[in-house]
mmJSON file of the N, C-alpha and C atoms, coordinates in Angstrom:
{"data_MODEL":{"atom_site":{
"group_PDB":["ATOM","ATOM","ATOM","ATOM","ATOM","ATOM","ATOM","ATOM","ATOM","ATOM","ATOM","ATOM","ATOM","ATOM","ATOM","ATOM","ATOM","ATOM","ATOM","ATOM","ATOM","ATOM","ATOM","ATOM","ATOM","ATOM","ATOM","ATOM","ATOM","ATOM","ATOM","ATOM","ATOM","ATOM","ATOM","ATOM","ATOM","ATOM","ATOM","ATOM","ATOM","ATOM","ATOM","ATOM","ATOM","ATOM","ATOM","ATOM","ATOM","ATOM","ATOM","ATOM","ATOM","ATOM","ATOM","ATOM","ATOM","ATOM","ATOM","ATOM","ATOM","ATOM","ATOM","ATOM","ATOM","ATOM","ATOM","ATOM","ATOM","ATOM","ATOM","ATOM","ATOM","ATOM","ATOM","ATOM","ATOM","ATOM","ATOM","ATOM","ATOM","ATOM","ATOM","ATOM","ATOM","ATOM","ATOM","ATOM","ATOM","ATOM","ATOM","ATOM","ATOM","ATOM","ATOM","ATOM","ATOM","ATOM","ATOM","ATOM","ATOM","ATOM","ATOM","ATOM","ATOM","ATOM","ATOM","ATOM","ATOM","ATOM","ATOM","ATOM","ATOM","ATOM","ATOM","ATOM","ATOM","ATOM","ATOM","ATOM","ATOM","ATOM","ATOM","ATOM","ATOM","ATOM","ATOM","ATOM","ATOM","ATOM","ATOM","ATOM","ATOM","ATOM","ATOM","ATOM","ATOM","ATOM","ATOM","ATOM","ATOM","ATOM","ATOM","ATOM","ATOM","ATOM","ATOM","ATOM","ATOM","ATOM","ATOM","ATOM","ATOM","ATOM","ATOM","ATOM","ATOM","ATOM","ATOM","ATOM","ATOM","ATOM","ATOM","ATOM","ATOM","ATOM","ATOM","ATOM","ATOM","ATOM","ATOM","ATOM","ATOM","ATOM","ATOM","ATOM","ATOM","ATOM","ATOM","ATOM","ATOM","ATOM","ATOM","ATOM","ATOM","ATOM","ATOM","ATOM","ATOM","ATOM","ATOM","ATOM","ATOM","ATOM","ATOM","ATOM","ATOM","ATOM","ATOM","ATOM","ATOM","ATOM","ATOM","ATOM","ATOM","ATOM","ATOM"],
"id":[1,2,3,4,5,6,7,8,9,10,11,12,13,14,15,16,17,18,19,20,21,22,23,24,25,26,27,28,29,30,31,32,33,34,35,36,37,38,39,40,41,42,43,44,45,46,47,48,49,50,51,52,53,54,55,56,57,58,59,60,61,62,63,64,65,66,67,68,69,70,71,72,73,74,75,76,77,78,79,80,81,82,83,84,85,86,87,88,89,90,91,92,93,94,95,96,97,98,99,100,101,102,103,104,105,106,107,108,109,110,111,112,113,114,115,116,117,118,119,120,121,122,123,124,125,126,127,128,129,130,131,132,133,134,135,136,137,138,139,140,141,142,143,144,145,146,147,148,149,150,151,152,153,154,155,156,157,158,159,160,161,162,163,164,165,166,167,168,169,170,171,172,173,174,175,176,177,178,179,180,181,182,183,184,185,186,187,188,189,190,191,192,193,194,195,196,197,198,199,200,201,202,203,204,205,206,207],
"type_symbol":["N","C","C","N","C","C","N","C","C","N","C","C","N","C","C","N","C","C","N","C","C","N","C","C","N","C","C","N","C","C","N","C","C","N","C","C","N","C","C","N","C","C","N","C","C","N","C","C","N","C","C","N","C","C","N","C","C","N","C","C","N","C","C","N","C","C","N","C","C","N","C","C","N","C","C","N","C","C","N","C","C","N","C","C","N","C","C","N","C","C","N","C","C","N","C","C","N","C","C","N","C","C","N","C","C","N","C","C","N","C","C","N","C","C","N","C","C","N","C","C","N","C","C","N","C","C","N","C","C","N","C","C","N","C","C","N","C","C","N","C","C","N","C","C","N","C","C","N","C","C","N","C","C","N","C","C","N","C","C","N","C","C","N","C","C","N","C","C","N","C","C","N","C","C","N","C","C","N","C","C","N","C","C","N","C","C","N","C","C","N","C","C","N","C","C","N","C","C","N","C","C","N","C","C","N","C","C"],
"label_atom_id":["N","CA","C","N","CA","C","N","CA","C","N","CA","C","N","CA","C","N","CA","C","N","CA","C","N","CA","C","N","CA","C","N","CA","C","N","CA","C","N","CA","C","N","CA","C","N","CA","C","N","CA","C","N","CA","C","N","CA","C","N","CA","C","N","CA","C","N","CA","C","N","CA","C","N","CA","C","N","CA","C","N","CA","C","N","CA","C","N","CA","C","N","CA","C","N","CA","C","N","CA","C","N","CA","C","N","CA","C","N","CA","C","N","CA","C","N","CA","C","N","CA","C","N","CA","C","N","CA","C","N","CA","C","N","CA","C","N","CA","C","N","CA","C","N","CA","C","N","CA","C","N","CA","C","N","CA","C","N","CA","C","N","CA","C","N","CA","C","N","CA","C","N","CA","C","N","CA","C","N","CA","C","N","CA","C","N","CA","C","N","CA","C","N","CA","C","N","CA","C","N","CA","C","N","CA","C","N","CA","C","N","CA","C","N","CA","C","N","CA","C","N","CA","C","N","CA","C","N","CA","C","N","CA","C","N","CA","C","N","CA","C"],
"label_alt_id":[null,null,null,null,null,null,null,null,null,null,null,null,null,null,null,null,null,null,null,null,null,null,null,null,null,null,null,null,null,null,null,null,null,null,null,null,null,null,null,null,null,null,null,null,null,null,null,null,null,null,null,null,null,null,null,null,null,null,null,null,null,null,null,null,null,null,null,null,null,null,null,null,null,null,null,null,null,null,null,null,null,null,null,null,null,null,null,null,null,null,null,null,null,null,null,null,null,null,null,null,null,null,null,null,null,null,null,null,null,null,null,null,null,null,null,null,null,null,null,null,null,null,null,null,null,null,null,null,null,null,null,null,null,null,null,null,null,null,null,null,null,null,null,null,null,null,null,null,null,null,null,null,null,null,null,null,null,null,null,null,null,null,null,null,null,null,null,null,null,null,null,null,null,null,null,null,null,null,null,null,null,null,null,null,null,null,null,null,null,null,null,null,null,null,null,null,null,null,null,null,null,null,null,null,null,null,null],
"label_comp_id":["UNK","UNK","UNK","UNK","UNK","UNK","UNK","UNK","UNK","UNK","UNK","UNK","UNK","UNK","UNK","UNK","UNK","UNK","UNK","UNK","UNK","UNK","UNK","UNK","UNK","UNK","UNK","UNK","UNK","UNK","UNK","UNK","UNK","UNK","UNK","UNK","UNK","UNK","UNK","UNK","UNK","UNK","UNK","UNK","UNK","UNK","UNK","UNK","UNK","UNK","UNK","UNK","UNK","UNK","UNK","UNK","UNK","UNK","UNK","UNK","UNK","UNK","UNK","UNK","UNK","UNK","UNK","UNK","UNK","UNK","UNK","UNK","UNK","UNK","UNK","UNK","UNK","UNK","UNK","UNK","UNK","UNK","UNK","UNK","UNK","UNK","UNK","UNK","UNK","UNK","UNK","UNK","UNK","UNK","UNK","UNK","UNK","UNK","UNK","UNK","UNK","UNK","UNK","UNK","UNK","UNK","UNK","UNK","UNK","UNK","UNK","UNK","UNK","UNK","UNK","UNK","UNK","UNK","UNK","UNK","UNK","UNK","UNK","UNK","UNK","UNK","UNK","UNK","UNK","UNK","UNK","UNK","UNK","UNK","UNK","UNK","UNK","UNK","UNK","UNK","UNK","UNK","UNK","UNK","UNK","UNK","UNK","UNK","UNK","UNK","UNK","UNK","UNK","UNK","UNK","UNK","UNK","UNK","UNK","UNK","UNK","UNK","UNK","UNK","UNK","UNK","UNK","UNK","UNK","UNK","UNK","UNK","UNK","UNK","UNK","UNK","UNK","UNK","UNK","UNK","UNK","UNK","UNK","UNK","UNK","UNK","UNK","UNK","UNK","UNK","UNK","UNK","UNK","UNK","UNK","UNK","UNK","UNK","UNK","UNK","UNK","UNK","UNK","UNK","UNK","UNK","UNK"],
"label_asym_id":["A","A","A","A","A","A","A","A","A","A","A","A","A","A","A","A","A","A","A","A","A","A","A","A","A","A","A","A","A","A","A","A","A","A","A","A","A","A","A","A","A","A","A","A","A","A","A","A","A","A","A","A","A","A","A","A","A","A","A","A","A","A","A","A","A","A","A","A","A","A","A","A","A","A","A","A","A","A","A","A","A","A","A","A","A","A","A","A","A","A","A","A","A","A","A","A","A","A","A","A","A","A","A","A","A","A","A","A","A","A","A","A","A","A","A","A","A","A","A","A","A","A","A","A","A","A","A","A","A","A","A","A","A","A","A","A","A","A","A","A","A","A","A","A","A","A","A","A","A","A","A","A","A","A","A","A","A","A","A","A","A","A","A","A","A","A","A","A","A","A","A","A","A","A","A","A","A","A","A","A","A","A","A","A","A","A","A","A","A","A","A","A","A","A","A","A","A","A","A","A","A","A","A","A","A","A","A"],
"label_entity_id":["1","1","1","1","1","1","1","1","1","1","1","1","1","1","1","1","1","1","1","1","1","1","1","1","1","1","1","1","1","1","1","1","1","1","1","1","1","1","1","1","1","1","1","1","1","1","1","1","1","1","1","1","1","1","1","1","1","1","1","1","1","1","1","1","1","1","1","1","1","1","1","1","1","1","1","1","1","1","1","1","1","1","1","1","1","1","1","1","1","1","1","1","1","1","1","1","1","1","1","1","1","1","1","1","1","1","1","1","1","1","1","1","1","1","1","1","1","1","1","1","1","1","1","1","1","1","1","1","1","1","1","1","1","1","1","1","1","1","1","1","1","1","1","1","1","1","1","1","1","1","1","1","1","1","1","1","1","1","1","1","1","1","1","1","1","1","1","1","1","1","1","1","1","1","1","1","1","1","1","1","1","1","1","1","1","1","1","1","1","1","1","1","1","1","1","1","1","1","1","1","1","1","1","1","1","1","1"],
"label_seq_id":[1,1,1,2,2,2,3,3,3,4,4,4,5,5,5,6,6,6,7,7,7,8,8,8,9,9,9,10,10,10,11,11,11,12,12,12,13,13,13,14,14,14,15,15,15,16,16,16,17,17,17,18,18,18,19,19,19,20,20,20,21,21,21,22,22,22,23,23,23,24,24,24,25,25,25,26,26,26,27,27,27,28,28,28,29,29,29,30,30,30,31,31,31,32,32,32,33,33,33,34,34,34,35,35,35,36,36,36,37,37,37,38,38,38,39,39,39,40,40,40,41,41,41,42,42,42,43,43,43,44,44,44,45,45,45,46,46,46,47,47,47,48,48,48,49,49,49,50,50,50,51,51,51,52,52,52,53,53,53,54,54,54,55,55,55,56,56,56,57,57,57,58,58,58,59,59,59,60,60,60,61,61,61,62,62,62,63,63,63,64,64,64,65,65,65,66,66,66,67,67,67,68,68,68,69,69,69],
"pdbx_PDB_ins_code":[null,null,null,null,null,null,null,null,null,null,null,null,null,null,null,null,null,null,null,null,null,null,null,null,null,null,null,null,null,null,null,null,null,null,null,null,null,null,null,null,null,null,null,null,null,null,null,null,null,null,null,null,null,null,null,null,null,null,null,null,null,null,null,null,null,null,null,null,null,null,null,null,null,null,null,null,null,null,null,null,null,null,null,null,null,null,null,null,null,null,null,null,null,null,null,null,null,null,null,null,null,null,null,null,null,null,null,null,null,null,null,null,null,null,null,null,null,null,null,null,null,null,null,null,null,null,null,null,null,null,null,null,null,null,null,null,null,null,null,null,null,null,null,null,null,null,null,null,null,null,null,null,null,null,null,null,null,null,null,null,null,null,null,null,null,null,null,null,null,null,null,null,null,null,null,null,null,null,null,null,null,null,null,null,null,null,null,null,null,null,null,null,null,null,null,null,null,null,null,null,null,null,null,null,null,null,null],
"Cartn_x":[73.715,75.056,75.76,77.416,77.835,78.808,78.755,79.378,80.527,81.298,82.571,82.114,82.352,82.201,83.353,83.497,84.594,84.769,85.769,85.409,85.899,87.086,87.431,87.732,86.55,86.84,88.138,87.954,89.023,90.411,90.482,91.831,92.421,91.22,91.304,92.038,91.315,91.133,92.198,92.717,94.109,95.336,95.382,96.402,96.403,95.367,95.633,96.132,95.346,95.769,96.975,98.036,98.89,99.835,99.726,100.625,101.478,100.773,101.274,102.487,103.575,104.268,104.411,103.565,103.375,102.67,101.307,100.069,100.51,101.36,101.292,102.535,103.219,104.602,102.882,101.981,101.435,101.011,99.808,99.407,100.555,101.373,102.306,102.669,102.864,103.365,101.97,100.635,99.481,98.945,99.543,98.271,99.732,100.612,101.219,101.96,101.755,102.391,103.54,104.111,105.366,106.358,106.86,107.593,107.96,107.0,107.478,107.863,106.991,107.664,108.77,109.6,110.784,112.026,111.285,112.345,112.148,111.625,111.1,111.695,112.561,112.827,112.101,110.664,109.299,110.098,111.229,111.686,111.913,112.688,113.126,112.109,110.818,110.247,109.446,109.583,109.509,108.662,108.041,106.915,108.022,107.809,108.795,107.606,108.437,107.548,107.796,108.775,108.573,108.101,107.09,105.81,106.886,106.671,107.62,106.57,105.07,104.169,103.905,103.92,103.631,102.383,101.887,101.301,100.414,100.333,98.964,98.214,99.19,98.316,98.031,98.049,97.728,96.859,96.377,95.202,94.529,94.545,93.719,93.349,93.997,93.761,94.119,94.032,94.566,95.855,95.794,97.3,97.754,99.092,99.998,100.237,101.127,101.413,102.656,103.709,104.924,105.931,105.726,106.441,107.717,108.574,110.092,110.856,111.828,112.933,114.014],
"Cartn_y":[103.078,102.675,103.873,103.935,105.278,104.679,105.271,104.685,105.709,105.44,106.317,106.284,107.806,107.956,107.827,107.397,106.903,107.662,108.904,109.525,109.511,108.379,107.794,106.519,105.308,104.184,103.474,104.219,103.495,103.586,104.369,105.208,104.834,104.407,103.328,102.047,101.258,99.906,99.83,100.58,100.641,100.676,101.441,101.747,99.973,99.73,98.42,97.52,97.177,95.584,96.29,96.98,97.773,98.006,98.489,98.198,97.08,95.435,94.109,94.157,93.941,93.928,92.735,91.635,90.603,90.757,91.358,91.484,92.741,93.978,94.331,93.881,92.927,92.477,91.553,90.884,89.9,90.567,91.725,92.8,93.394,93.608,94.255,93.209,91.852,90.749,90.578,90.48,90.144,90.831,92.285,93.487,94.522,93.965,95.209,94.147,95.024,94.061,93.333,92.149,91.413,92.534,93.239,94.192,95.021,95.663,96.506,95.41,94.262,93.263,92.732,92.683,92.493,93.48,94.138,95.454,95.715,94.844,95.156,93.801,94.341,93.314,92.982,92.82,92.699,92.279,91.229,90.596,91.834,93.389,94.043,95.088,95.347,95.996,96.008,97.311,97.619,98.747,98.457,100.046,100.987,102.351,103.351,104.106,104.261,105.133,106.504,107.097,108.166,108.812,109.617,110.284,111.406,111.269,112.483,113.184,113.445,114.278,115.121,116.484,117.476,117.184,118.228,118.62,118.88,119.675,120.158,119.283,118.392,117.829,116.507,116.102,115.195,115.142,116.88,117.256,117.232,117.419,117.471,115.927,115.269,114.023,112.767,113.193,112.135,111.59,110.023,109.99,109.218,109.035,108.067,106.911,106.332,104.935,104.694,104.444,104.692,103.326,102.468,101.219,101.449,101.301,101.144,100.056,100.325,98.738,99.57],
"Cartn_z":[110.34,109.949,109.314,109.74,109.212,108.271,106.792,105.527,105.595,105.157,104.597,103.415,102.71,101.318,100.294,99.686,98.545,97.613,97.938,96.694,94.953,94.833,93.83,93.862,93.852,93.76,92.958,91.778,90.348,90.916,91.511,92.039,92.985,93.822,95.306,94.798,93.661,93.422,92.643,91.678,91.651,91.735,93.123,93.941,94.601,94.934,96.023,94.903,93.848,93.241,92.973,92.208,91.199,92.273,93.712,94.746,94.575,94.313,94.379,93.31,93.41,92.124,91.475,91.778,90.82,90.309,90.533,89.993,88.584,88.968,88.001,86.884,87.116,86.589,85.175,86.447,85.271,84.207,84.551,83.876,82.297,82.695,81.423,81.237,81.493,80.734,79.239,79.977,79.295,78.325,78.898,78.331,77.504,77.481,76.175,75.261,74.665,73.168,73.284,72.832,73.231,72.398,71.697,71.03,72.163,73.076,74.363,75.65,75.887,76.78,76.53,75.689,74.931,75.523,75.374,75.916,77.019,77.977,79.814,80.681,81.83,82.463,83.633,83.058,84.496,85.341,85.861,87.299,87.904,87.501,88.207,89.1,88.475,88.891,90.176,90.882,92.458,92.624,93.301,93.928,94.301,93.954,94.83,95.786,96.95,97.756,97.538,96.369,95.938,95.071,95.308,94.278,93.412,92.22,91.016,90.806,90.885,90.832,91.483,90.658,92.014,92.69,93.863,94.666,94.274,93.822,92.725,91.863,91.396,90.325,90.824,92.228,93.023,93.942,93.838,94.449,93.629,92.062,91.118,90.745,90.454,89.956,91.038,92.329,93.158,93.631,94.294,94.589,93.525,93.092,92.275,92.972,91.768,91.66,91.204,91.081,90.533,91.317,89.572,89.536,88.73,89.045,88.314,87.882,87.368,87.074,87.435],
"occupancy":[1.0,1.0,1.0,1.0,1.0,1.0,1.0,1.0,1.0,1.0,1.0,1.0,1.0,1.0,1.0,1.0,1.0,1.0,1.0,1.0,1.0,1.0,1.0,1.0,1.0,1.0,1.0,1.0,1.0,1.0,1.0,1.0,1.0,1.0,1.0,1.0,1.0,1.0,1.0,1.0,1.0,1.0,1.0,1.0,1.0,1.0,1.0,1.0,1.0,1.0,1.0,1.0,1.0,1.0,1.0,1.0,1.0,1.0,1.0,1.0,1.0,1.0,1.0,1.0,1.0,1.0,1.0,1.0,1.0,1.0,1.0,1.0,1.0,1.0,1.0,1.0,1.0,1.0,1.0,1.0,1.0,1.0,1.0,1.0,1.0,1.0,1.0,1.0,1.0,1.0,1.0,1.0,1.0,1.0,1.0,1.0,1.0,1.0,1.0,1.0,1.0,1.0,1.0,1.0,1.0,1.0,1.0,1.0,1.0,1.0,1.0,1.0,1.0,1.0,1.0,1.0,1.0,1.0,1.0,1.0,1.0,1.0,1.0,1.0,1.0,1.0,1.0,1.0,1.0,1.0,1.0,1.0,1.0,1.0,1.0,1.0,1.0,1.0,1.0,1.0,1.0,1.0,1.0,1.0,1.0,1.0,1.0,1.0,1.0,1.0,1.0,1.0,1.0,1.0,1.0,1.0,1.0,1.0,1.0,1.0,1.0,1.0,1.0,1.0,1.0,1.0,1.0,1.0,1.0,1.0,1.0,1.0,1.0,1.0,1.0,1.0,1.0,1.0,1.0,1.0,1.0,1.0,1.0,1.0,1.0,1.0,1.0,1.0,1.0,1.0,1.0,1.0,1.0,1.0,1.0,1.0,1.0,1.0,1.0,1.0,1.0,1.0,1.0,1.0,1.0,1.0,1.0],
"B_iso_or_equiv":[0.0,0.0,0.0,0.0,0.0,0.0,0.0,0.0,0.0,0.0,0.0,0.0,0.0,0.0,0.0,0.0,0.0,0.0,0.0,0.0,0.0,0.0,0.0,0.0,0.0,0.0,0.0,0.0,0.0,0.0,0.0,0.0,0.0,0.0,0.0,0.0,0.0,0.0,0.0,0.0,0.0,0.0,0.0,0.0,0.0,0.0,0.0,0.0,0.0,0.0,0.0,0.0,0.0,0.0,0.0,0.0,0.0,0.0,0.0,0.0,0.0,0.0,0.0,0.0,0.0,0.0,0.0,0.0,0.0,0.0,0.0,0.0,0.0,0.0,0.0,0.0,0.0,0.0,0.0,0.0,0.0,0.0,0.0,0.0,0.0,0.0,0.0,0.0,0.0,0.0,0.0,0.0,0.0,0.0,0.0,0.0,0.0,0.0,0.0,0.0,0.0,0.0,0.0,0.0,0.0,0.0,0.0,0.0,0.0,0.0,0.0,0.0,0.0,0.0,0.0,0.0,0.0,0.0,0.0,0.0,0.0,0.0,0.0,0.0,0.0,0.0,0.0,0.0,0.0,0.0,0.0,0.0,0.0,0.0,0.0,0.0,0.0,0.0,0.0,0.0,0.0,0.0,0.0,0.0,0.0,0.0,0.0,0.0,0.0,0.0,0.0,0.0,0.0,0.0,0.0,0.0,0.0,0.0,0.0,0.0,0.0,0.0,0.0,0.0,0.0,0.0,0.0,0.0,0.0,0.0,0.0,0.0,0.0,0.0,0.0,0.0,0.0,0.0,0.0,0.0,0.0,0.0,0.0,0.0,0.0,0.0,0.0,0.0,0.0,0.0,0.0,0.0,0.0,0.0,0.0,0.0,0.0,0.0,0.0,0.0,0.0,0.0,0.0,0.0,0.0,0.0,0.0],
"pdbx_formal_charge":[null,null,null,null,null,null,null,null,null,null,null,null,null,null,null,null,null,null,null,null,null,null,null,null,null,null,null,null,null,null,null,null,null,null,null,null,null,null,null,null,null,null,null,null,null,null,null,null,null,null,null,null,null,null,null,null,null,null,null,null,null,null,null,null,null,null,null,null,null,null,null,null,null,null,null,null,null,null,null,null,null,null,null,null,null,null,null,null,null,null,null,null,null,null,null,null,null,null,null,null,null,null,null,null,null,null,null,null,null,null,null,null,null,null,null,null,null,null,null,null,null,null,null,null,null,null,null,null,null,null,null,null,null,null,null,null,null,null,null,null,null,null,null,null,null,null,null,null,null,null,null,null,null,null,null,null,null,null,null,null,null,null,null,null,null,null,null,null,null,null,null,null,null,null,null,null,null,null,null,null,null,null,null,null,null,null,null,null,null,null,null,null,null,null,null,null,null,null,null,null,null,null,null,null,null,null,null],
"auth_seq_id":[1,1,1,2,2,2,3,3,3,4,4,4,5,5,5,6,6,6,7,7,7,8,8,8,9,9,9,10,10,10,11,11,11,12,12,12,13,13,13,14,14,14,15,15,15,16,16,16,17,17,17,18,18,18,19,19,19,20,20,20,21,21,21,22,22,22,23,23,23,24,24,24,25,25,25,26,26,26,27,27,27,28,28,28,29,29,29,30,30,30,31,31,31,32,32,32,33,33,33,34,34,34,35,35,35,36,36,36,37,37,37,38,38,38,39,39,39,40,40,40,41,41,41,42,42,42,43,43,43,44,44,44,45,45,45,46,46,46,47,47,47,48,48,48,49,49,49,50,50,50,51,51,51,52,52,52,53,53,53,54,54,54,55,55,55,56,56,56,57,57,57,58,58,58,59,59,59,60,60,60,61,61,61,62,62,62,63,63,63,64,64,64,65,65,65,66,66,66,67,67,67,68,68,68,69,69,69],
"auth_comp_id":["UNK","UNK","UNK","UNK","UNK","UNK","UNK","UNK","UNK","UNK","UNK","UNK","UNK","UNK","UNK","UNK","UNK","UNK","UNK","UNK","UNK","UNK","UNK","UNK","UNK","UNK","UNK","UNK","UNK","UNK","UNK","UNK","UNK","UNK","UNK","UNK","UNK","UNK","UNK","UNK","UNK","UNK","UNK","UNK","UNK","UNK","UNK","UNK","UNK","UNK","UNK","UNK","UNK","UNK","UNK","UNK","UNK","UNK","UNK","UNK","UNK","UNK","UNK","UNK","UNK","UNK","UNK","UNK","UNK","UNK","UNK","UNK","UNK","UNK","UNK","UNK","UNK","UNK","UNK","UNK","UNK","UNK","UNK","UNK","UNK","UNK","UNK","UNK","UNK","UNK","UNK","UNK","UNK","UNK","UNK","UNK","UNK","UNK","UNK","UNK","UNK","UNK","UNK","UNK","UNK","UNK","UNK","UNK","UNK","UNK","UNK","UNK","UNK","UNK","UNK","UNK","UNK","UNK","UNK","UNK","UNK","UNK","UNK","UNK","UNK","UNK","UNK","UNK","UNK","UNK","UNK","UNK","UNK","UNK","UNK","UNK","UNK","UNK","UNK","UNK","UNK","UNK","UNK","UNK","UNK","UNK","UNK","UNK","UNK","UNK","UNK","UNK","UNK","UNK","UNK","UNK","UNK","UNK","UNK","UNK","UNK","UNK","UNK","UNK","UNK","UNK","UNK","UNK","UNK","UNK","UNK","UNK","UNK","UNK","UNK","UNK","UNK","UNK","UNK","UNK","UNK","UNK","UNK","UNK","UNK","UNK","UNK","UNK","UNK","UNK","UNK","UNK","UNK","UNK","UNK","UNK","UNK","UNK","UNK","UNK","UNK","UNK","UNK","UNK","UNK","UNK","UNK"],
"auth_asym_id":["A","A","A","A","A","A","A","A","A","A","A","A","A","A","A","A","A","A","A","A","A","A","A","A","A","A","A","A","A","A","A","A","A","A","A","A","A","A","A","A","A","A","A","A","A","A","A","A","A","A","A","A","A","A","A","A","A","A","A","A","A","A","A","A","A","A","A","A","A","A","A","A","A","A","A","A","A","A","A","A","A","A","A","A","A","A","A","A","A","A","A","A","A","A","A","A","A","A","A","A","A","A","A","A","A","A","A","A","A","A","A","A","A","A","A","A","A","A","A","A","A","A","A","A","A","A","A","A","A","A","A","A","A","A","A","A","A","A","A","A","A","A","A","A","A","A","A","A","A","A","A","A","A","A","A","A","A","A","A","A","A","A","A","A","A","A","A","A","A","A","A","A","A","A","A","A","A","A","A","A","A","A","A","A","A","A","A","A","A","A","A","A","A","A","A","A","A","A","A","A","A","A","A","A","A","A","A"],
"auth_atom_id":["N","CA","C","N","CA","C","N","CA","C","N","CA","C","N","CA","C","N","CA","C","N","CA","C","N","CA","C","N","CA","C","N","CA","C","N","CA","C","N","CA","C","N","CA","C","N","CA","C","N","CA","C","N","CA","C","N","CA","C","N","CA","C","N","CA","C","N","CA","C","N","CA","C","N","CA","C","N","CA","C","N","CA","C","N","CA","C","N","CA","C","N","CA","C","N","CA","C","N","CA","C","N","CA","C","N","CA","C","N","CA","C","N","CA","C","N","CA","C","N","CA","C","N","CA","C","N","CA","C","N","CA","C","N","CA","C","N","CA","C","N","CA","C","N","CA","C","N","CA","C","N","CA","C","N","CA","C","N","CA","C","N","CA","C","N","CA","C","N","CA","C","N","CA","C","N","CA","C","N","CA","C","N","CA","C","N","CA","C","N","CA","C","N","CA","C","N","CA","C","N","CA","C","N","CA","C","N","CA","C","N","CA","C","N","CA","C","N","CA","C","N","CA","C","N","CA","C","N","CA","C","N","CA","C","N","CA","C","N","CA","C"],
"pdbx_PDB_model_num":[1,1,1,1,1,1,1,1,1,1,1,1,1,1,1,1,1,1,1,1,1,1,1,1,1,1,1,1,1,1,1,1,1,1,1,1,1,1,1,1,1,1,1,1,1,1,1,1,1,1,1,1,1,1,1,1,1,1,1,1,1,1,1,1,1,1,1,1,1,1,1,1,1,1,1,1,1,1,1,1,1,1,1,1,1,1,1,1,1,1,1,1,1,1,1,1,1,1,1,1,1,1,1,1,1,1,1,1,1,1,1,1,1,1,1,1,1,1,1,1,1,1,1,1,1,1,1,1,1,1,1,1,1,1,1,1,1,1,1,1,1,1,1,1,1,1,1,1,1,1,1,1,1,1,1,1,1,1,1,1,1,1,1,1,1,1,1,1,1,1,1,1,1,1,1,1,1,1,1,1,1,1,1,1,1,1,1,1,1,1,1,1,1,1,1,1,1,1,1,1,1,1,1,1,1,1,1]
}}}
């Protein structure tokens, strides 16, 4: 059997659930303090398909993720 090797799972498994923008709308509803959810209009937020990270440092640390309002 021929495996594909994975070379950053966390990074993988991130990108996919954190893609969903409900999944991460629930996430910052749950996981940051109501003082910063207060000041966030989770309905607006949208995946951009544009990366603000350079080149370099996306070879270094992988690909991004970049949710907006």
């Amino acid at each position: 059997m021929n495996q594909t090797e994975i070379i950053n799972p966390h990074a993988m498994f991130f990108g996919k659930v954190f893609s969903r923008e409900d999944v991460a709308q629930d996430f910052l509803q749950n996981y940051l303090s109501e003082t910063i959810v207060n000041q966030l209009n989770l309905s607006t937020i949208h995946l951009e398909n544009e990366s603000f990270i350079s080149n370099e440092l996306i070879k270094v640390k992988g690909s991004s993720l970049l949710l907006a309002h």
